[in-house]
C-alpha positions as MATLAB code, in Angstrom:
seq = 'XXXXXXXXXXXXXXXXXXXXXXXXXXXXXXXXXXXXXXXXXXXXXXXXXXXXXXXXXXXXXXXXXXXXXXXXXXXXXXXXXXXXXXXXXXXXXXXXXXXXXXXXXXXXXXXXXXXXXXXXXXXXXXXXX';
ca = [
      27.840   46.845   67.366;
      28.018   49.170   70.717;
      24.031   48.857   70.832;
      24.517   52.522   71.414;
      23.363   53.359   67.738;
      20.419   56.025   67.633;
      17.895   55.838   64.859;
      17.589   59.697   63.475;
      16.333   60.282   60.471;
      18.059   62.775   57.763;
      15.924   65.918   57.473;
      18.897   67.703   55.279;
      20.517   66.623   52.319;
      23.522   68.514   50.389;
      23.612   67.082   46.989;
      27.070   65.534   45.023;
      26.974   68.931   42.723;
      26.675   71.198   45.394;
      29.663   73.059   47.157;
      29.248   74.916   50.244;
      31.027   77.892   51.404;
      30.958   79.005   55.069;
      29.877   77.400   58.182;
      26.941   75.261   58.520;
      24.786   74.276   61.603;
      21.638   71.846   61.746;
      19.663   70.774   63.935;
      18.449   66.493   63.589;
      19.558   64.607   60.597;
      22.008   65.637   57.814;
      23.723   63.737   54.721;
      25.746   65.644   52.959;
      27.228   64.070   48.928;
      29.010   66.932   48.313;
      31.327   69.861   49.470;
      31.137   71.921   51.851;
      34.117   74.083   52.856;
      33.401   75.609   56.750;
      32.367   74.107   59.774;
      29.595   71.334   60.054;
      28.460   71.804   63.420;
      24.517   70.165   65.166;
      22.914   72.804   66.813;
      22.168   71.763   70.584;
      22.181   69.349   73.163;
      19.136   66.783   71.232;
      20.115   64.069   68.930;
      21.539   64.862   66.510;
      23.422   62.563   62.789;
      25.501   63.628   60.142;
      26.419   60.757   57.194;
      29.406   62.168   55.134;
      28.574   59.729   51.855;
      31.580   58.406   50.017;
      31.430   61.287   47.145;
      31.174   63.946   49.894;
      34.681   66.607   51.457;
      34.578   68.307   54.001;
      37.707   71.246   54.461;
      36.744   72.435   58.770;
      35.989   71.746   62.289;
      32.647   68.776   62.406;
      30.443   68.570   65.424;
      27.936   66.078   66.032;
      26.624   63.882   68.345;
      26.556   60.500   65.513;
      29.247   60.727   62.774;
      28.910   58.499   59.765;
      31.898   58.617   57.568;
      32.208   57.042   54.258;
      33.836   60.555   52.726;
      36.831   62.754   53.361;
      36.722   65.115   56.141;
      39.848   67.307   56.784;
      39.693   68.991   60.329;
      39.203   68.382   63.781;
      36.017   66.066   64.324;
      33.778   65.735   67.771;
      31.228   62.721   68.267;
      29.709   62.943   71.319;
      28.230   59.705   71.326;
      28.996   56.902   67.925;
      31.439   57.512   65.037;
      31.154   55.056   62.629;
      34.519   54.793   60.015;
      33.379   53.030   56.834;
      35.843   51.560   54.291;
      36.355   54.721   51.742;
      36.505   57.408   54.907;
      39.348   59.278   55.054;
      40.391   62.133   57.875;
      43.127   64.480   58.211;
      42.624   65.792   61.679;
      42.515   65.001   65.215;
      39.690   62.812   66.243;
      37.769   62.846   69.697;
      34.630   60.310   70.217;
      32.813   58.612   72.601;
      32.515   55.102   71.053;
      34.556   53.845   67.876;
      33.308   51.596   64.940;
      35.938   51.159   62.410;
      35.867   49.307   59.278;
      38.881   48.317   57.376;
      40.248   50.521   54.162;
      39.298   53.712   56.612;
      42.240   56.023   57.194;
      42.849   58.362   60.008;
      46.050   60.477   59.780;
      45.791   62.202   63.274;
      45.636   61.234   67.084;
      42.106   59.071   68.220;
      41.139   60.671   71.196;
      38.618   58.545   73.352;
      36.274   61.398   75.543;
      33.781   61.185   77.729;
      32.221   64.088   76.421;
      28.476   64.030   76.643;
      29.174   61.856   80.363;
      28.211   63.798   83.899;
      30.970   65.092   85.744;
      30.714   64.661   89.728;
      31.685   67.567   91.686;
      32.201   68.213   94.517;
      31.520   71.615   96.645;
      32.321   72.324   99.921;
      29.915   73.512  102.254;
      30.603   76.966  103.201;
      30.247   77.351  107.242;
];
């Protein structure tokens, strides 16, 4: 829709009978079916996807640079570049993203921040004489 869409692969999968406890970084592509209870977090500046599948919770903080939501996520959630809302996603948390994609039956109860997050910031120094 944005044309802004990145085509990652998943390297990672966390299955629907699997439950996580603690935090979890990644680096690439990640779908998680089932629970993990800690942190989701991609590991550097590359590109980097996470699809939460309809099945899936997550209970903490997710970073990533594309978010695919079809699941329940409750905590804070960063997208530095896409998050994509499918109709079963459902967050409890405050939301921050770069660009929005929102289908309808997807719930948000928290505040949609829009951030230019991964954008350069222009400063300016002054010249010491």
């Amino acid at each position: 829709m944005f044309g802004r869409k990145t085509r990652n692969t998943i390297d990672s999968l966390i299955g629907m009978a699997t439950t996580i406890e603690g935090n979890l970084h990644f680096n690439g592509g990640m779908r998680i079916d089932g629970v993990v209870k800690g942190n989701v977090i991609a590991n550097g500046d590359g590109p980097s996807m996470l699809v939460i599948s309809e099945h899936a919770r997550i209970e903490g903080e997710v970073r990533v640079a594309h978010l695919v939501i079809n699941g329940e996520i409750i905590g804070a959630i960063f997208s530095s570049e896409l998050l994509e809302l499918q109709p079963k996603a459902r967050i409890t948390g405050d939301v921050q993203y770069k660009a929005l994609e929102m289908h309808g039956g997807a719930v948000v109860f928290g505040k949609l921040s829009h951030s230019m997050i991964s954008e350069p910031v222009l400063q300016l120094a002054m010249a010491r004489t």
